[in-house]
C-alpha positions as CSV (number, residue, x, y, z in Angstrom):
1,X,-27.2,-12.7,-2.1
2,X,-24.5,-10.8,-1.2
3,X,-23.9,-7.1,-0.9
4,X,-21.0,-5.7,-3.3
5,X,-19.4,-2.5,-4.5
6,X,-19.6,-2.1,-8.0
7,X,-19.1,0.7,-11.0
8,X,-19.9,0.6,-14.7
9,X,-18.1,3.8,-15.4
10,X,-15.0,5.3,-14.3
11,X,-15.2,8.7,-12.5
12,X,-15.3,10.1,-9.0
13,X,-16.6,8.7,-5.7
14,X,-20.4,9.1,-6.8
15,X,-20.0,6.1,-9.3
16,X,-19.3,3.5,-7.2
17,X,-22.5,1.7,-6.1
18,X,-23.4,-0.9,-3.4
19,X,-25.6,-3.7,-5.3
20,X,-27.0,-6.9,-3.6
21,X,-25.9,-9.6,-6.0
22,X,-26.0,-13.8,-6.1
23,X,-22.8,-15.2,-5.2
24,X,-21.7,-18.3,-7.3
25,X,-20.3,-21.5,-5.6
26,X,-17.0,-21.7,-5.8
27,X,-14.9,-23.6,-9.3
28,X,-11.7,-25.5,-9.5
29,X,-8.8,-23.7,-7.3
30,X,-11.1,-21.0,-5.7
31,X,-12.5,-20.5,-2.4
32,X,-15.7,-18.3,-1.3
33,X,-14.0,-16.0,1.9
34,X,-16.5,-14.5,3.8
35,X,-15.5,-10.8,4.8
36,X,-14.6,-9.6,8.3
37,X,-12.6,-6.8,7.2
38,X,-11.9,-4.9,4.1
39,X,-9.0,-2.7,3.2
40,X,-8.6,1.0,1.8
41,X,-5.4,1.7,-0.4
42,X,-5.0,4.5,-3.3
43,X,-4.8,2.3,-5.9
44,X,-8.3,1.7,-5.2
45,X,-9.1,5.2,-6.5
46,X,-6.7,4.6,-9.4
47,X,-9.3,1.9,-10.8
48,X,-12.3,3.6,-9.9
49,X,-11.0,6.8,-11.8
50,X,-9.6,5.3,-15.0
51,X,-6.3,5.4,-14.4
52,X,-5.4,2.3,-14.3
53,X,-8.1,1.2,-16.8
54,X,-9.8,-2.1,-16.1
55,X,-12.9,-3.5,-18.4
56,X,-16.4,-2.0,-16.7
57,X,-18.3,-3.6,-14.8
58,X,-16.2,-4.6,-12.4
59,X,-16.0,-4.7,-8.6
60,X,-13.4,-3.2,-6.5
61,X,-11.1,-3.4,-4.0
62,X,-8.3,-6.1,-3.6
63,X,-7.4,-6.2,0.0
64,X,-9.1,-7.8,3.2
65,X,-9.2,-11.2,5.3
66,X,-11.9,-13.2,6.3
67,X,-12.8,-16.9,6.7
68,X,-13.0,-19.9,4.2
69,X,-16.6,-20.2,3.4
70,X,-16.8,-22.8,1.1
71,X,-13.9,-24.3,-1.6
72,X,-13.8,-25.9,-4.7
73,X,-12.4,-28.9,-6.2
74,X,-9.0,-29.4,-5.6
75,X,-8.8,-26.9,-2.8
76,X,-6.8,-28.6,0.6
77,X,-7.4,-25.2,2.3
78,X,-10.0,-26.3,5.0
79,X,-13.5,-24.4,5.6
80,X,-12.9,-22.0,8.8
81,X,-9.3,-21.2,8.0
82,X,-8.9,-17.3,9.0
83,X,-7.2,-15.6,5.7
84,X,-5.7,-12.6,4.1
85,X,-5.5,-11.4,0.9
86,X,-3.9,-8.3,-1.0
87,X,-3.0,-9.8,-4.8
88,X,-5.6,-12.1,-5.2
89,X,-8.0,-10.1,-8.2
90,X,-10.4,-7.4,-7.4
91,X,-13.5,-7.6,-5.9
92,X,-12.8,-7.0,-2.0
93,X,-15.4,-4.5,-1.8
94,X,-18.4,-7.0,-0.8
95,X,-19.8,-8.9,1.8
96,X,-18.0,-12.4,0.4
97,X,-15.6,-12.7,-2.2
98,X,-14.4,-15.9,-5.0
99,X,-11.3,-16.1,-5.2
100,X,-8.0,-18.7,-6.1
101,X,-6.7,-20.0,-2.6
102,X,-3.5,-19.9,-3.9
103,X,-3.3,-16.2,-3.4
104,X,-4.7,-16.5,0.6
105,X,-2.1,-16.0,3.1
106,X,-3.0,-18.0,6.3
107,X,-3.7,-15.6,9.3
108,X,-1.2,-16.5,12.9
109,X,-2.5,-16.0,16.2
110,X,-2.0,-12.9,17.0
111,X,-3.5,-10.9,13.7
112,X,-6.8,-10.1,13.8
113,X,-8.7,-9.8,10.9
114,X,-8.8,-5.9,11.0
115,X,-5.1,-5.7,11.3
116,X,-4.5,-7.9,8.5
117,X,-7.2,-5.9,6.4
118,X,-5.4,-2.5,7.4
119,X,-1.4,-3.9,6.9
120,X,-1.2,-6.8,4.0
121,X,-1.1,-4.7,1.0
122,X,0.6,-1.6,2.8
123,X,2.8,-3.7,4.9
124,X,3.9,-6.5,1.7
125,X,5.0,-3.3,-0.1
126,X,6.7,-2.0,2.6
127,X,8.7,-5.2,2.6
128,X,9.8,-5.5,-0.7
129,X,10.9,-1.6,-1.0
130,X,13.1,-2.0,2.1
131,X,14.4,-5.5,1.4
132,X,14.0,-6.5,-2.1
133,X,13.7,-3.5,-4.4
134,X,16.5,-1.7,-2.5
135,X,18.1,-3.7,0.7
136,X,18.0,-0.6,2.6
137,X,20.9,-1.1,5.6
138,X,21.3,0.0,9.2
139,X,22.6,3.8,9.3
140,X,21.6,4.6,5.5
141,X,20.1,7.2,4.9
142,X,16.7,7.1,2.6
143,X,14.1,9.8,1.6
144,X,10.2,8.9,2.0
145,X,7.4,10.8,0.6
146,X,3.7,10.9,2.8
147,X,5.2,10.0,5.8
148,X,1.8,9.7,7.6
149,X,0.3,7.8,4.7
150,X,-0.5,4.3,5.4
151,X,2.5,2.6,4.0
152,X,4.3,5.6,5.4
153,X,3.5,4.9,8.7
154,X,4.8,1.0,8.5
155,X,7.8,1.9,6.7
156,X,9.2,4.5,9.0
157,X,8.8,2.2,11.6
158,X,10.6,-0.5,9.5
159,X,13.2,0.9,8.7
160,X,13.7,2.1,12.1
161,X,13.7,-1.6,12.7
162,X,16.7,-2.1,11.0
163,X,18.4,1.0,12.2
164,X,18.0,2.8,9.3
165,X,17.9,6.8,8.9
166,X,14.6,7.7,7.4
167,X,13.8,11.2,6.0
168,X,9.8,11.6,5.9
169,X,8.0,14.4,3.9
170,X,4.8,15.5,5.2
171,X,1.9,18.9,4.5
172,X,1.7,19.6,8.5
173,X,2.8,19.7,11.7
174,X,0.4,17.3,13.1
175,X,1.6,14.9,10.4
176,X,5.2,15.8,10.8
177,X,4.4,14.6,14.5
178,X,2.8,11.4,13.4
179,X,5.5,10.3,11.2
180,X,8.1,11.1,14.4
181,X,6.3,8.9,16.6
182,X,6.7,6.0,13.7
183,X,10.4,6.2,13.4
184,X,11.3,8.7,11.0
185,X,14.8,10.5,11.8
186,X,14.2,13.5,10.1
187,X,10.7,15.1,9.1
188,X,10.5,18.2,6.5
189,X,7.6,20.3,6.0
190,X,6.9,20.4,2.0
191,X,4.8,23.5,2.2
192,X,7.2,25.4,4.7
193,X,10.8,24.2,3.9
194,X,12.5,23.3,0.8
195,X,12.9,19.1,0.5
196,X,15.9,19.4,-1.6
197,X,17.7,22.0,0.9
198,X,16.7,20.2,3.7
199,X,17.8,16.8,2.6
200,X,21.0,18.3,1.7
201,X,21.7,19.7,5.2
202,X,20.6,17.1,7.2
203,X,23.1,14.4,4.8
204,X,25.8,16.8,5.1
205,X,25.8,17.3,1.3
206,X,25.9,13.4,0.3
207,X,22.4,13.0,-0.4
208,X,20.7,10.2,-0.7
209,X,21.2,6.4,-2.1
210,X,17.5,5.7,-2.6
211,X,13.9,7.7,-2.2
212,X,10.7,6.0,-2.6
213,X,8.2,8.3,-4.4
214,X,4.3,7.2,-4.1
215,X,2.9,10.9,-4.8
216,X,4.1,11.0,-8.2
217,X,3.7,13.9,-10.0
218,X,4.3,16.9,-6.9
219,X,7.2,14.9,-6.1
220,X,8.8,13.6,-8.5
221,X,11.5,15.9,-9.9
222,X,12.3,16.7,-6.9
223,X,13.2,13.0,-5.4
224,X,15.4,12.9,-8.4
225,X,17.4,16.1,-7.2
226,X,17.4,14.3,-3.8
227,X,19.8,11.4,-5.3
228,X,23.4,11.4,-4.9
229,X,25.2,10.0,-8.4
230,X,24.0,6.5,-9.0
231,X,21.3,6.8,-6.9
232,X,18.0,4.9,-7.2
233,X,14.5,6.5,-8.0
234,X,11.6,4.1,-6.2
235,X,8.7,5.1,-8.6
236,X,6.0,3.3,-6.6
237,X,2.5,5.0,-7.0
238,X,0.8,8.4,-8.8
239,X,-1.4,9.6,-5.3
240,X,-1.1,13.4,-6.8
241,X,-1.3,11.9,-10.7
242,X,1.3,10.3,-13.0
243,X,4.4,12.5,-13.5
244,X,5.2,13.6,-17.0
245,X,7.1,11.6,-19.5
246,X,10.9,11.6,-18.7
247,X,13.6,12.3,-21.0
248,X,16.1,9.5,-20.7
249,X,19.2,12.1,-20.6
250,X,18.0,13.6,-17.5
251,X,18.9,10.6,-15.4
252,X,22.8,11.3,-17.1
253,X,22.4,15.0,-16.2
254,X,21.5,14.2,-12.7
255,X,24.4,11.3,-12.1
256,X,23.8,8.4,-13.7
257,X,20.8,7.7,-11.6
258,X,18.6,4.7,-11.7
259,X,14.8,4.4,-11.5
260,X,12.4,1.7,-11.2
261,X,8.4,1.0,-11.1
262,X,7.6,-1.7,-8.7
263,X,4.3,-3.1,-8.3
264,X,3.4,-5.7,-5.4
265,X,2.1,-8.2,-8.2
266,X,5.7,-8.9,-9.7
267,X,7.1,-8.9,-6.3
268,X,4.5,-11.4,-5.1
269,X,4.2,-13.5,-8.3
270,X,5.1,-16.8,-6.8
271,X,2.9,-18.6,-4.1
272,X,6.9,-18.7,-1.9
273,X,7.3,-15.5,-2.7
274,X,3.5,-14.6,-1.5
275,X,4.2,-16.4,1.4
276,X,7.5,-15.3,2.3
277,X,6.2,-11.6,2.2
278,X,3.4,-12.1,4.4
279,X,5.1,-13.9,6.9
280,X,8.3,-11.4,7.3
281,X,5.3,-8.6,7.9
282,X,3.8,-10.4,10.4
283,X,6.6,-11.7,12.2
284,X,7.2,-8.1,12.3
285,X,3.8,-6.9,13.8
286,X,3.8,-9.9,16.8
287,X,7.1,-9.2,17.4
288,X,6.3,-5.1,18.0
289,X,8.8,-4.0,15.5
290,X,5.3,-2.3,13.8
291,X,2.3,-0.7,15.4
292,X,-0.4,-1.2,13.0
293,X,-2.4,2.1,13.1
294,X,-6.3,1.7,12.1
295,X,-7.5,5.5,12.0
296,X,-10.6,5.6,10.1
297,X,-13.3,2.6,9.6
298,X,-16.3,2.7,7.6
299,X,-19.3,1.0,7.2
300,X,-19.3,-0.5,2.9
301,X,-22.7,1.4,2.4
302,X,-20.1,4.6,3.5
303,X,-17.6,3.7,0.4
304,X,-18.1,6.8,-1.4
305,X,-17.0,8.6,1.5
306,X,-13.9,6.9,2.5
307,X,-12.7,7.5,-0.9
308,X,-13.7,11.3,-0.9
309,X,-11.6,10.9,2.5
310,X,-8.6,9.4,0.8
311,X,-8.2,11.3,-2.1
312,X,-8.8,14.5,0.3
313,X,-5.6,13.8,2.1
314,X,-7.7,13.8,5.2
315,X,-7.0,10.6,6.2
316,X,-4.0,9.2,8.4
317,X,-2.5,5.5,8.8
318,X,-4.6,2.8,7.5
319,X,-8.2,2.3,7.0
320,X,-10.9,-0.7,7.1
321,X,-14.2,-1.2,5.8
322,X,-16.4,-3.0,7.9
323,X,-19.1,-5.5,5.6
């Protein structure tokens, strides 16, 4: 038996419940990983709500690392072998997951299992917005929304990496500072100071080449205003809702802009591509280019509250759940 998260309705925090279910040996191409670390992202809350719809029942989560358990047949991946996972199905929310060793990512020495929990999915997105969806280049300038967010935190610093000049939006001065301390250039306060204006003085009027929206709806029309002509809209998540429908025309009116919706599972659809991904991240954490920040754990029985957490903006960096 093995302890799980589990809802058979979509809705708030309070329908997720933690069930004590058998766990199934593992079939052909799949491997049983036993937890050590579980992690939080806002897509999480995107299933649980509805949003994204997926058929109920169904487990959640789809982020953690742990150790081979057991494998089935035709698995080389030996028992013992210290994994990751962030694209590998749902289900992360438990004790011990099944799931196809073609989507574990070794773990190096050097990346603990909480650290891989808190960075895969967060830090694999942060690695194909900067280097495959746009190949952001030293001294560009780029506009990031939720600075202090968990993929906010790893792509400031980045980007910084590569000598970039990243613009972070934040809702306070304590995140403001955060976000500074993770290599963000330039930090605007969206409830004091106007992004638009602010973007516009600190570029010198040029604006900007690329921003990378994962609030959605609060921010959207404005990243677009951000954009210098032919610039490009990074549409990559909906963390205050999904923005409204948009009118193709606008994109003329505003400069011939362009706009894409990324999603990790296209940009990791190939076991190379997979493993390419996770290795670049964590060359980057050994090598120091990234300071994994792990702010908040929780126990799984405490699930409903790290979502009320989440959703409640109150949390900062990255976050684990502890099985």
């Amino acid at each position: 038996m093995v302890k799980r998260v589990s809802i058979s309705e979509n809705g708030g925090p309070g329908v997720m419940q933690l069930v004590d279910e058998p766990l199934e040996a593992p079939g052909t191409g799949m491997v049983t990983v036993r937890n050590h670390a579980i992690g939080l992202n806002y897509i999480d809350t995107y299933h649980r709500s509805g949003l994204y719809p997926l058929p109920l029942p169904t487990g959640l989560g789809g982020e953690g690392a742990g150790v081979v358990e057991a494998v089935g047949e035709g698995v080389d991946l030996p028992v013992a072998t210290r994994v990751g996972y962030c694209s590998a199905g749902l289900g992360a929310y438990a004790e011990a997951v099944n799931l196809p060793a073609a989507r574990l990512v070794p773990l190096p020495d050097g990346i603990d299992f909480d650290t891989a929990a808190a960075s895969l999915l967060k830090g694999q997105t942060t690695e194909y917005l900067i280097q495959r969806t746009y190949s952001l280049q030293a001294d560009e300038y780029c506009l990031f929304h939720a600075a202090a967010g968990g993929v906010g935190l790893l792509f400031g610093q980045w980007a910084a990496a590569i000598g970039a000049k990243v613009i972070g939006t934040v809702g306070s001065d304590e995140k403001a500072a955060l976000a500074r301390a993770h290599g963000y250039a330039h930090v605007i306060n969206y409830r004091t100071e106007n992004v638009v204006e602010r973007v516009m003085e600190i570029t010198g009027g040029a604006m900007l080449p690329v921003v990378y929206d994962g609030v959605g709806a609060d921010t959207f029309d404005m990243s677009l205003d951000c954009l210098r002509p032919r610039g490009l809209m990074v549409s990559f998540g909906n963390a205050s809702g999904a923005p409204a429908p948009l009118e193709l025309q606008t994109l003329t009116a505003k400069g011939s802009l362009y706009i894409t919706r990324p999603t990790m599972v296209t940009y990791t659809a190939t076991a190379e591509e997979l493993q390419q991904s996770s290795t670049d991240l964590f060359n980057r954490i050994v090598a120091g280019d990234i300071r994994v920040e792990i702010n908040q754990r929780y126990a799984l029985g405490d699930i409903q509250q790290a979502h009320s957490d989440l959703e409640g903006r109150k949390t900062t960096g990255s976050t684990v759940i502890l099985p």
